[in-house]
C-alpha positions in Angstrom: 0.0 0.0 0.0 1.2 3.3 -0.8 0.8 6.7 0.7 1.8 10.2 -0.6 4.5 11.1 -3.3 8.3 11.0 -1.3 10.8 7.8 -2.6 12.3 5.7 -0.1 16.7 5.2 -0.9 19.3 2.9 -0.3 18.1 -0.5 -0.4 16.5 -2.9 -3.4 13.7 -0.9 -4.2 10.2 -2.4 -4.9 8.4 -1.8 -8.6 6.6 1.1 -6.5 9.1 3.0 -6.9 7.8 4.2 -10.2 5.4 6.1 -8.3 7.9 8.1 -5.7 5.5 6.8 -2.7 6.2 9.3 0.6 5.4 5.6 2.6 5.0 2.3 1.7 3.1 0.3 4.5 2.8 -3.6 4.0 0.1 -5.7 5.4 0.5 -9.2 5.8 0.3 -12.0 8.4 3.7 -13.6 8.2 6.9 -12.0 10.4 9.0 -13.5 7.8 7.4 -12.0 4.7 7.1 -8.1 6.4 10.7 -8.1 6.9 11.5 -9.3 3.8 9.2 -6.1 2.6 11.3 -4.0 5.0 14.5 -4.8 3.0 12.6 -4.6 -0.3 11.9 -1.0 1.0 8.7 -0.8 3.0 8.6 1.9 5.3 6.3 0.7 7.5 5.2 -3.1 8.5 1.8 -4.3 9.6 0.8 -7.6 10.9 -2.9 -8.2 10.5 -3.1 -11.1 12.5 -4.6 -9.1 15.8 -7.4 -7.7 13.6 -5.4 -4.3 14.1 -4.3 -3.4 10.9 -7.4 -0.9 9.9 -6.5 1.1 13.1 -2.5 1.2 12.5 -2.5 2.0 8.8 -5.2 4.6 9.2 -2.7 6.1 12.0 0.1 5.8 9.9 -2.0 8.1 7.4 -3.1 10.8 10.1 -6.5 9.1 10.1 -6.8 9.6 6.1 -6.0 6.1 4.4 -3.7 5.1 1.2 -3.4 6.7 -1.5 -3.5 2.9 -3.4 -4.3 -0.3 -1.8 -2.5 -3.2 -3.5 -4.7 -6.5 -3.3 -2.2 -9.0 -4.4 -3.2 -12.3 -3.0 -6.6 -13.2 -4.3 -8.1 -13.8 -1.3 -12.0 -12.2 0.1 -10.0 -10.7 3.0 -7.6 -9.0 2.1 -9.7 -7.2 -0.5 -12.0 -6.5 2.2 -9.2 -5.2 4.2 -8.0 -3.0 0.6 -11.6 -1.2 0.7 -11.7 -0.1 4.6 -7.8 1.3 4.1 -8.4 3.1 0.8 -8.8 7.3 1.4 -11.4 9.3 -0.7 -10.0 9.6 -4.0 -7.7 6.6 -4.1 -7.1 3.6 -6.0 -7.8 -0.3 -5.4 -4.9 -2.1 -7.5 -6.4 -5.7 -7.4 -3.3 -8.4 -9.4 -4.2 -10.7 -6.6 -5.7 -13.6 -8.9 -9.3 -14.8 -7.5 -10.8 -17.8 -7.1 -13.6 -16.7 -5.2 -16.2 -14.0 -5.0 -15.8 -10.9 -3.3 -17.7 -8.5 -1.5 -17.7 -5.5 -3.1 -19.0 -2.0 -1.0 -20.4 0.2 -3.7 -22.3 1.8 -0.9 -18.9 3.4 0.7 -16.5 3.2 -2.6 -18.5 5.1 -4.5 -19.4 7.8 -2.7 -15.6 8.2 -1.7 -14.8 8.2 -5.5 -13.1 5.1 -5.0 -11.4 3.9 -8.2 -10.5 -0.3 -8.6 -8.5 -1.5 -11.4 -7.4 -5.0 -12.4 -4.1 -6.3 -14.2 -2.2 -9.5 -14.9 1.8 -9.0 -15.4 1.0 -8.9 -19.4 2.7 -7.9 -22.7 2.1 -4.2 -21.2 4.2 -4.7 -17.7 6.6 -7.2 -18.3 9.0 -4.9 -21.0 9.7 -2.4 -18.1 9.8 -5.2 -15.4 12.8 -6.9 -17.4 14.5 -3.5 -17.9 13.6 -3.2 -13.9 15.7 -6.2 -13.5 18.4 -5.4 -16.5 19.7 -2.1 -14.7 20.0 -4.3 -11.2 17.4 -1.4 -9.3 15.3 -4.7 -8.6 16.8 -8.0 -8.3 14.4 -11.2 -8.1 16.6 -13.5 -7.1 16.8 -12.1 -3.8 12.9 -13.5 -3.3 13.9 -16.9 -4.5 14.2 -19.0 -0.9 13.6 -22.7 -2.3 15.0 -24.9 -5.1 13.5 -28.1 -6.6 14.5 -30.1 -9.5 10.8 -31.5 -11.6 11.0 -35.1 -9.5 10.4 -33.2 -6.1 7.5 -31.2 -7.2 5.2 -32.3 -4.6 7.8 -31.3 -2.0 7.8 -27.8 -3.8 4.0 -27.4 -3.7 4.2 -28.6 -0.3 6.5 -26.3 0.9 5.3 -23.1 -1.2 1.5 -24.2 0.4 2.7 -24.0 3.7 4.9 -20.6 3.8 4.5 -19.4 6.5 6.2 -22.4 8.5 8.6 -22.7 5.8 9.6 -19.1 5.0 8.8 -19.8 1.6 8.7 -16.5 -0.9 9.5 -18.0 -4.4 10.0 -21.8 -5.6 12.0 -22.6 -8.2 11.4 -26.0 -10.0 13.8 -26.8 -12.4 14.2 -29.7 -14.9 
């Protein structure tokens, strides 16, 4: 989630970036995966486990809300949790891929001019995501924590299905 228009320096620097956010807060459950976040440039860390997270990113914003709340695990939840942090005037970025319905609160989103767009990495995003990764400002292979080869992909699923116990950001399986 963003907030404001200030760039955060000197450390790998998330594809938000692009947007020169004054804060990036990130939301998630896992310890593991907030720090990670930290070095990847968040500014500020929230775990949502204590049902807190509404309260502390809405303090983090003087009361206000983001700018643009980033849905990007495809889950109801957290794009619940996207439409109570979103100010007036901002942006719902859902790439989280859903296999579910989801709620959807017209009755508040609209009349806070609440905008919600969708997007796949495509043919659009992926030319400046490779040149991202070309001039070394972002570098994936810091996110890669596991290694398989094709005859333990089980093990793979198994471990990228249970992450949180086994610190698991990116799998590779290779042949």
């Amino acid at each position: 989630m963003a907030l404001g228009n200030k760039a955060v320096e000197d450390r790998p620097q998330p594809t938000s970036q692009f947007y020169a956010p004054a804060a990036i807060i990130l939301v998630d459950l896992d310890d593991n995966r907030l720090e990670v976040g930290r070095r990847f440039g968040a500014t500020h860390t929230v775990n949502s486990g204590d049902g807190e997270a509404v309260r502390r990113v809405k303090a983090l914003s003087g009361g206000r809300g983001v700018d643009t709340a980033i849905e990007a695990v495809g889950i109801p939840s957290t794009f619940q949790l996207c439409q109570y942090l979103v100010a007036p005037g901002g942006v719902i970025a859902n790439i989280g891929v859903h296999g579910t319905k989801v709620d959807l609160h017209l009755e508040r989103l609209w009349s806070h001019n609440v905008a919600i767009t969708t997007r796949l990495v495509d043919t659009v995003t992926m030319p400046m995501l490779l040149k991202t990764v070309q001039s070394h400002k972002l570098d994936p292979k810091l996110l890669i924590t596991h290694r398989f080869t094709s005859d333990q992909i089980l093990d793979a699923y198994e471990t990228f299905g249970h992450a949180a116990r086994t610190r698991a950001l990116k799998v590779i399986i290779a042949p």
